[in-house]
C-alpha positions in Angstrom: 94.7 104.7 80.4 93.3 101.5 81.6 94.0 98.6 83.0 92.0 94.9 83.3 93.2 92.4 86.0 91.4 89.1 85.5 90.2 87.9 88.7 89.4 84.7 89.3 85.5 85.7 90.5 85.6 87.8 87.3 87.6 91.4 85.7 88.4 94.3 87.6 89.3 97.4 85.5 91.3 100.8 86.9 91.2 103.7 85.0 93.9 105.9 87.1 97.9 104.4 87.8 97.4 106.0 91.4 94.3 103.3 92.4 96.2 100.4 90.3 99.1 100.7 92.3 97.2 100.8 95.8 95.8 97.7 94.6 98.9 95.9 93.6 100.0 96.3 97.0 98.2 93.5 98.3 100.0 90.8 96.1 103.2 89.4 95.9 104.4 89.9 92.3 105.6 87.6 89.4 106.6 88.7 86.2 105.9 86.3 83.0 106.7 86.9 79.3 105.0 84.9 76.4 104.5 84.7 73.1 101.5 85.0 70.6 103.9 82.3 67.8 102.6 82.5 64.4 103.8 80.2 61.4 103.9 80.5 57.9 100.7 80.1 56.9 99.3 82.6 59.9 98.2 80.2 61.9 98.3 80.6 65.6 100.4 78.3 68.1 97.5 77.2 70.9 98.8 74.6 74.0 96.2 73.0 76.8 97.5 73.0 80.3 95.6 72.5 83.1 92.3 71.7 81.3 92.4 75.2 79.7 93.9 76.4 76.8 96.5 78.8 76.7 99.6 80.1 74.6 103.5 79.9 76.1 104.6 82.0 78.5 106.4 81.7 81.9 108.3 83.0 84.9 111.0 85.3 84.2 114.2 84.4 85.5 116.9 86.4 87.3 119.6 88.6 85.3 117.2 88.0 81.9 114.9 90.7 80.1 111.6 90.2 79.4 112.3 89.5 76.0 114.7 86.9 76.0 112.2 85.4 78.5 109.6 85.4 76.4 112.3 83.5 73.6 113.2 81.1 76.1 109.6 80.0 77.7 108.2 79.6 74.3 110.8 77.2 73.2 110.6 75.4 76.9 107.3 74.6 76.6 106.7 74.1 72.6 110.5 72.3 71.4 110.3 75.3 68.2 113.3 76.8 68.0 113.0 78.8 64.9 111.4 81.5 66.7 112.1 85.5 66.0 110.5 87.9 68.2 108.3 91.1 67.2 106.8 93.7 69.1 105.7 93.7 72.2 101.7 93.6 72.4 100.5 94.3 75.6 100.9 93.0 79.6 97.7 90.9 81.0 97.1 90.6 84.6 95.9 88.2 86.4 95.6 87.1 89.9 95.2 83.7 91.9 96.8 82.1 95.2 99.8 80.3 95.7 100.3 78.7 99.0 98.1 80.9 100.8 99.5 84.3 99.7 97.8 86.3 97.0 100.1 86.5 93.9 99.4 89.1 90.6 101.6 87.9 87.4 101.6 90.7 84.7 102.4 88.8 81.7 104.2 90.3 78.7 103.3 89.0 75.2 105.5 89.6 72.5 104.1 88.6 68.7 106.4 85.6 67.3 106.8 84.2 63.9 107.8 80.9 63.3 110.0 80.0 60.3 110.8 76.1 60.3 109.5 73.0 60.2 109.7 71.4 63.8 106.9 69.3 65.3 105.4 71.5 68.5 106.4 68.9 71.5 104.5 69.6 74.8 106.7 70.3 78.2 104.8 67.8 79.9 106.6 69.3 83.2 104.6 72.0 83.1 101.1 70.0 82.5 101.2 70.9 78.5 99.3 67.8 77.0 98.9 68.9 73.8 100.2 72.2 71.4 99.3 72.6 68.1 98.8 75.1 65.2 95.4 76.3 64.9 93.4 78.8 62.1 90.8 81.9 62.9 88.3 79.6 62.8 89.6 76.8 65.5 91.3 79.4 67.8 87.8 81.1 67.9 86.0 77.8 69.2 89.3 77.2 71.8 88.6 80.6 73.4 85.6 79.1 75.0 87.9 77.1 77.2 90.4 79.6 77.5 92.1 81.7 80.4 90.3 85.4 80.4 93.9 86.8 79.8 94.1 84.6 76.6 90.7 85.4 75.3 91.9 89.0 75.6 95.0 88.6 73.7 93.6 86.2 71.1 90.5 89.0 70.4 92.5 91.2 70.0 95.7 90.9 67.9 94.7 87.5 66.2 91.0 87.5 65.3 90.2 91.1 64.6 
């Protein structure tokens, strides 16, 4: 067992639950659940936000699972409704401050298919400027402006 928390100075990775949870005692926690959305043709569903890009994913809310989080942030912040969830692929961590506190979100991504024919409209309220189907080849080069968390996820269930 491991686990990688992206840091924003850089990775830190536990190898034992018993120092992972000493560590997560110095953060306030908030949960997030996502989706890696493919379409029809495999290509992957990319947004920027923030100067970075990124995939959907967002705070969960009270009284709802992680899955029908993950349902419900996609469509908030792409407009695609078509969307059936798969399996779950892994939680990223990462960490950052809010408001002078020190926060760790483990994020849950969940593999999506999309199925219709909907145009990808940004949730500008969150920042999203722009989200847009992209192949192997274009995902690759938008890593290099990626979140570490996204690189991660994107290496690894999309690209290899």
């Amino acid at each position: 067992m491991y686990i990688t928390i992206h840091e924003p100075k850089g990775k830190k990775i536990f190898r034992s639950e018993q120092s992972f949870k000493e560590y997560l005692l110095q953060f306030d926690k908030i949960e997030a659940a996502g989706g890696m959305v493919l379409n029809q043709k495999g290509e992957l569903l990319m947004m920027f936000r923030r100067g970075m890009w990124d995939m959907p994913k967002g705070k969960l809310d009270e009284g709802e699972t992680i899955r029908e989080c993950a349902l419900r942030e996609v469509t908030e912040e792409t407009g695609l409704t078509k969307l059936t969830i798969g399996k779950k692929l892994q939680t990223t961590y990462h960490t950052y401050s809010l408001k002078g506190k020190k926060v760790i979100k483990p994020s849950h991504w969940y593999l999506m298919k999309y199925a219709g024919n909907e145009t990808p409209v940004p949730q500008t309220e969150e920042d999203i400027t722009e989200v847009r189907w992209v192949d192997k080849k274009e995902a690759e080069k938008l890593l290099d402006n990626a979140y570490a968390s996204i690189r991660e996820i994107v290496k690894k269930y999309y690209l290899d």
